[in-house]
C-alpha positions in Angstrom: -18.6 -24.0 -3.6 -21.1 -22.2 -1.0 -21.7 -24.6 2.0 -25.4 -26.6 2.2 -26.8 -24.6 4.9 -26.2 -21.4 2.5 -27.7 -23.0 0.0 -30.5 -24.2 1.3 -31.0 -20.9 2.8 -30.9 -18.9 -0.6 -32.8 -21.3 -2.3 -35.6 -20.6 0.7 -35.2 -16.7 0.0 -35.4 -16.5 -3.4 -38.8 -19.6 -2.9 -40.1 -16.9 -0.6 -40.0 -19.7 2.2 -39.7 -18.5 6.0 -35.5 -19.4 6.0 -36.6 -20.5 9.8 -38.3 -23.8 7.8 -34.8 -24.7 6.3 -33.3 -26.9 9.0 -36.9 -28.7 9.5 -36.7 -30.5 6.1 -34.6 -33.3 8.1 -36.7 -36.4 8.8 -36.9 -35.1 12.6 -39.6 -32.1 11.6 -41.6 -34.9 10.5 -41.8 -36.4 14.1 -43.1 -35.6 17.6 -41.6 -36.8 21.1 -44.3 -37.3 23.6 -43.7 -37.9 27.2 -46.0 -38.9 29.9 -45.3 -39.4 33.8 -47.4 -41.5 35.8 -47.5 -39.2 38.5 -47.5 -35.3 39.1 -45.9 -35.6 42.6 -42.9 -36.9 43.6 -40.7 -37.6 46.2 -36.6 -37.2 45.5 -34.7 -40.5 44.8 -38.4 -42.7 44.6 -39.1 -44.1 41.0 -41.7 -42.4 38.7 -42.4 -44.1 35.3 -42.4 -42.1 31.9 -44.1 -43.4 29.3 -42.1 -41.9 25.7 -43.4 -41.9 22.4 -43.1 -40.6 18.9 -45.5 -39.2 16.8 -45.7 -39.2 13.1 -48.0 -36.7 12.1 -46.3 -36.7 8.3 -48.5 -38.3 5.4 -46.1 -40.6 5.1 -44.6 -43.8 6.6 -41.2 -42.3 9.0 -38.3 -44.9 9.9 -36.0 -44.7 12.5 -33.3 -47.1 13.6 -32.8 -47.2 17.4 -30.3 -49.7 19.4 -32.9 -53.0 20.2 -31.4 -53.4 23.8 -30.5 -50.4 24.7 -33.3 -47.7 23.2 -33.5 -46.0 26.3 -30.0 -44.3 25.4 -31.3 -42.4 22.6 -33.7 -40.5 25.0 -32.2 -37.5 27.7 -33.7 -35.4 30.3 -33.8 -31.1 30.1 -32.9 -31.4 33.4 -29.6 -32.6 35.1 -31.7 -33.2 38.5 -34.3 -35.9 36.8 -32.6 -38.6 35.4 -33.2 -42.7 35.5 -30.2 -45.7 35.5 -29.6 -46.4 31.9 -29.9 -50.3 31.0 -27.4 -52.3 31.2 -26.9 -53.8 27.7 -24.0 -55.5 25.5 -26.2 -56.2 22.2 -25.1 -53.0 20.1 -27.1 -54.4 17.6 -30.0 -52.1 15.5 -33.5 -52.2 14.8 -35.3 -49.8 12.5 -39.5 -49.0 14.3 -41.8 -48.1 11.3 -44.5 -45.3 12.5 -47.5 -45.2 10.1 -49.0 -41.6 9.0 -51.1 -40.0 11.9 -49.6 -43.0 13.8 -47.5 -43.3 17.5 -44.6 -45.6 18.4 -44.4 -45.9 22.4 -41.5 -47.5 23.5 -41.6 -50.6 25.0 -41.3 -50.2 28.4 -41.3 -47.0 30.7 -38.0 -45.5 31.7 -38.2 -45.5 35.8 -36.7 -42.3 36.6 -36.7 -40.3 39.8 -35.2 -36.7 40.5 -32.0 -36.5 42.7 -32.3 -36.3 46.5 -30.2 -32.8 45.7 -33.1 -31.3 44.3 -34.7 -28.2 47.2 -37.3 -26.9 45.0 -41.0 -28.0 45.6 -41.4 -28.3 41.9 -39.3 -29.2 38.6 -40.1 -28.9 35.0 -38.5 -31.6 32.6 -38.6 -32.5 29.3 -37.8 -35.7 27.2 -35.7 -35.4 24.2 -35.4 -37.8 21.3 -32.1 -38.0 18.9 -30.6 -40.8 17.2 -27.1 -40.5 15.0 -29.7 -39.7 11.8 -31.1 -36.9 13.3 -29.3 -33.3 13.5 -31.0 -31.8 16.6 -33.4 -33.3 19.4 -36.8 -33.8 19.2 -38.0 -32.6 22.8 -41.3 -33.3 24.2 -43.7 -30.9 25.6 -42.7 -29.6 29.4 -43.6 -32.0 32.0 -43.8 -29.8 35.3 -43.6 -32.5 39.2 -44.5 -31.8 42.7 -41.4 -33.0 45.0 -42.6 -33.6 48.0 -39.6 -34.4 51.2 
């Protein structure tokens, strides 16, 4: 028996499909993560809000479950240096957000990061990625690029 990922990959071929397309037919090629900082400069160790959002731009309704308490765990930063203090939460318990067609879900409340007092560079580029357990890789949002100021 050939493994799935062969599979899927033949059947592409011989559909004369780009085989590239074969690993977006998971439900997170159907969805966008959007990220949006409140500010453009920065100063290392000061809080900055991000605003984080999905997008459905599929024709049909997308469901994802996500911890109720504790969403901000299913979100991570491209860069080690620009990070925030994950929530402390006990409630393991699940929700499932619905995201219409052409629709966004933003998250509740912004995550209050800030980039390490490390950091030397006058500017940092970031991005937000989204994965829960159903999905197989990270949804990542577009670059988000900060002025750190000393």
């Amino acid at each position: 028996m050939l493994p799935k990922s062969l599979v899927i990959l033949l059947a592409c071929l011989v559909a004369g499909i780009p085989a590239s397309r074969a690993d977006d037919s998971r439900q997170s090629g159907l969805l966008r993560a959007v990220a949006t900082a409140d500010s453009s400069e920065v100063h290392p160790d000061n809080v900055f809000e991000v605003i984080v959002s999905l997008q459905n731009p599929a024709n049909t309704v997308q469901r994802i479950k996500i911890p109720e308490a504790a969403w901000d765990r299913v979100w991570k930063s491209s860069n080690r240096h620009v990070t925030w203090d994950f929530w402390e939460s006990d409630d393991d318990k699940d929700v499932t957000i619905e995201i219409p067609p052409g629709q966004s879900y933003t998250f509740p409340k912004p995550l209050r990061m800030f980039v390490d007092s490390s950091v030397r560079k006058s500017r940092i580029t970031f991005r937000m990625g989204f994965k829960t357990v159903a999905f197989g890789k990270t949804l990542w949002s577009a670059p988000i690029t900060l002025d750190v100021t000393p």
